[in-house]
Phi, psi and omega in degrees: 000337191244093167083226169276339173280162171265165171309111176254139224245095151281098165329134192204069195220122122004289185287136187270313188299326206268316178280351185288288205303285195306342185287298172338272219303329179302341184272001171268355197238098149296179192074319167278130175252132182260135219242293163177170172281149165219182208238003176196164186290337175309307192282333160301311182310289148002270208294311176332314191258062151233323193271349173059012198293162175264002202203146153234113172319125156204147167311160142307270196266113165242202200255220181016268174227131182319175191298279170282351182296317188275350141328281176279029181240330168261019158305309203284251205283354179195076192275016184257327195279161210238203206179127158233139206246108148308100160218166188289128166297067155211174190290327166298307195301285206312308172286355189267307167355302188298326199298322160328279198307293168319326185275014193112330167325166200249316186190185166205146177253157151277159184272164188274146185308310191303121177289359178276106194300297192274016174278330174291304172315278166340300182294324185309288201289303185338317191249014173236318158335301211279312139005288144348286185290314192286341142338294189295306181320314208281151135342310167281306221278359168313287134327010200255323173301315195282344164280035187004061178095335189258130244210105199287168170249148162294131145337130192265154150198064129090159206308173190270149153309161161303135156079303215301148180288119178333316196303339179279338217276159192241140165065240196264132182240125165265145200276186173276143178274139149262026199201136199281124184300080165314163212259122163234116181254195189294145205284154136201072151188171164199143203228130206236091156298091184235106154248310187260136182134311190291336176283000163298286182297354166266309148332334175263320203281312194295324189277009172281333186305134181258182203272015170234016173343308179107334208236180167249146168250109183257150197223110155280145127257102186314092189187138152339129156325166156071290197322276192305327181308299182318286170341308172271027148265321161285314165278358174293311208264004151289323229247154184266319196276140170308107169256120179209144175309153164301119146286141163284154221358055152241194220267152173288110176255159181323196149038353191253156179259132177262047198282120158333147163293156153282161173085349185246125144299157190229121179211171187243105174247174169291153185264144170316346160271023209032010174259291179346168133235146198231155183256126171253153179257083205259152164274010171325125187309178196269155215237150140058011199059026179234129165233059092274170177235147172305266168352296172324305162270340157313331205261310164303330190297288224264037189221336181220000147250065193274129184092359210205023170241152161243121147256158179212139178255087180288189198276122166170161172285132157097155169265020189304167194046000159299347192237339175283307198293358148296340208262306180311306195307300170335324148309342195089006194294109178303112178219159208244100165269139156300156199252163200303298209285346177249012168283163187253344170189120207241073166273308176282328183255007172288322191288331180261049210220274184332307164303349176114323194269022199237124180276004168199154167225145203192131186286187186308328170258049187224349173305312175288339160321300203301325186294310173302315201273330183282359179239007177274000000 
């Protein structure tokens, strides 16, 4: 899985169900190998220089040492290795999740709701295969516990020339258009699609943002209910601009950030006055199988701000928003790809990226420039 070799997996749970069922499923995922258990984080760590692993499955909460403790030990002594976080739908599991996340983990599943073993099984390999491939695939993701969380970017040196070949240009590249350049004014709004990556990566990009932006920000983020609440808890107090989970109807103001419920859709609807725009909140099925869905609120963006919205496409698995960000660029729509070398799985902004529809690509810590400057 990683070149000719396989992925090799440490198990890492408290618990004899979780480890027997994730080791069960890991001997079922070619490309993997499961290398071994261990029943705590002491012992995991313990284990770490004989087994050599690339990746360790680990609980959050276990008894001797936690989830993150053993995080933050493999910041310190073994920063190639890489981490998917087990954790509980609740609101403690859910902030440690973040914590988690911010120290580096690569991603997290939840354990399953279902009292049912093989169902419980299912949801398990279901939400973890892909996780998996994608870890062996990225390139970053090796490394992201030993950058503690910080995900280095290339030099800018400033926009690409006419003609010059993408390959010299460093830093921020405007792609070539395929789409007749519709009449654009200054943005005033900006709508953000991100997932496995992403709350890392918003941790760097949102407090660059300043508290007088001017514009409302709405934000998908690929996550579980209980989850995104934490997430806009964690980054509010980062933040100059106000970060809070989406209500449902209310009205969208300047300076404030907007993160989708998990588990919900998110649009832009007319306000009763018909000037606002208010945010619904819907049980609309899931888009691209993911809900919140990208796609979903692109699509509202790009019905009541034509000419005058910026979207941006991070670091995540999967095409979500590939098909809301044809509709913006139909629109006149300004839109911002994260560039390959600084995602963490360079998924979500590749297709558009390929198409054509994206006017700049630009790494993470260049993003929040780009933002400012399409609503200034």
């Amino acid at each position: 899985m990683i070149g000719s070799k396989n992925l090799r997996v440490l198990v890492v749970d408290d618990t004899i169900v979780y480890r027997k069922a994730v080791s069960d499923i890991l001997a079922e995922i070619p490309g993997v190998e499961l290398v071994g258990v261990a029943h705590n984080g002491k012992i995991a760590l313990a284990k770490i220089q004989t087994l050599k692993p690339d990746i360790l499955t680990l609980d959050i909460e276990m008894p001797e040492m936690n989830g993150i403790e053993v995080l933050a030990e493999l910041q310190k002594s073994h920063p190639g290795i890489g981490a998917v976080m087990l954790s509980t739908l609740t609101a403690e599991g859910s902030e440690m999740t973040m914590r988690a996340l911010e120290l580096g983990a690569f991603d997290f599943i939840l354990k399953p709701q279902s009292k049912n073993q093989t169902e419980g099984k299912k949801e398990i390999k279901a939400s973890l295969e892909p996780i998996l491939k994608a870890f062996a695939r990225s390139k970053n993701a090796a490394s992201l516990i030993g950058r503690k969380g910080l995900i280095a970017a290339p030099p800018s040196h400033g926009r690409t020339l006419p003609g010059q070949p993408p390959t010299q240009a460093r830093g921020l590249r405007p792609l070539a258009q395929k789409f007749p350049a519709g009449r654009r004014g200054k943005s005033e709004i900006v709508a953000i699609g991100i997932s496995t990556g992403g709350p890392n990566a918003l941790n760097q990009m949102l407090p660059k943002l300043p508290g007088n932006l001017g514009v409302p920000v709405l934000i998908v983020q690929h996550m579980p209910p209980v989850f995104t609440k934490s997430l806009a808890s964690s980054l509010d107090k980062k933040c100059a601009l106000t970060v809070k989970e989406a209500v449902n109807g209310e009205n969208i103001l300047p300076n404030v950030v907007y993160i989708a419920p998990g588990g919900k859709q998110m649009k832009l609807v007319a306000g009763t006055d018909g000037q606002n725009r208010r945010i619904k909140i819907t049980d609309d099925p899931p888009e691209n199988s993911c809900r919140p869905s990208v796609d979903y609120l692109f699509r509202s963006v790009a019905d009541y701000y034509v000419g005058r919205a910026t979207a941006v496409i991070m670091t995540g698995m999967g095409s979500d928003g590939t098909l809301g960000l044809g509709i913006l660029k139909e629109k006149s729509a300004y839109i911002i790809g994260q560039d390959e070398g600084s995602c963490i799985v360079y998924g979500m902004p590749k297709a558009p990226a390929e198409m054509g529809y994206l006017d700049i690509v630009a790494p993470l810590n260049k993003i929040a420039d780009e933002i400012v400057s399409s609503v200034k």
